[in-house]
N, C-alpha and C positions, 0 to 999 in steps of 0.2 A: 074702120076703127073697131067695129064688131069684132070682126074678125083675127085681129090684131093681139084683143083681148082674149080672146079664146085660144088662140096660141101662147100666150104666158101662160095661162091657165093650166092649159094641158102640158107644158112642161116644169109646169112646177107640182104638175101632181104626180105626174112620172118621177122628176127628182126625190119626193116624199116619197112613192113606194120602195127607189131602188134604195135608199137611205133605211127606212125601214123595216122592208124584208129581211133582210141578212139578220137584224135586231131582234126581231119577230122567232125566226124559226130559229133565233140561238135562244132565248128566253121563254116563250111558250111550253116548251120539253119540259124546260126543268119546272113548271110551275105545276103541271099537268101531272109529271111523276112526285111532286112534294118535295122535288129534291134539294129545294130553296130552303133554307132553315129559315126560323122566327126573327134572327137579327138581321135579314137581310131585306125579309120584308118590312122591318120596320125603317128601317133605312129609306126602302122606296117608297113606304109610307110618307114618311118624313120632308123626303128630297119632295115629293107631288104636294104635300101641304105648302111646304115652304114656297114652292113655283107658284101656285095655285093664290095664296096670300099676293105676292109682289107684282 
């Protein structure tokens, strides 16, 4: 049973990195060079408040 559970685990943490990665190193860049303007972080501001609330 241990065991069992440890294999979902491990594929669902796998699933989470390949999901993302790709997200990760497309969005990182642009935060790192500023090249994200004021409206965009207020947006994902926004969207993280609103997830965050419900």
């Amino acid at each position: 049973m241990q065991f069992c559970n440890l294999h979902v685990i491990m594929f669902l943490i796998s699933f989470f990195v390949i999901i993302m990665v790709p997200y990760v190193t497309h969005v990182l860049p642009q935060i790192m060079h500023g090249s994200m303007t004021e409206s965009q972080k207020l947006k994902i501001k926004k969207a993280f408040c609103e997830k965050s609330q419900n």
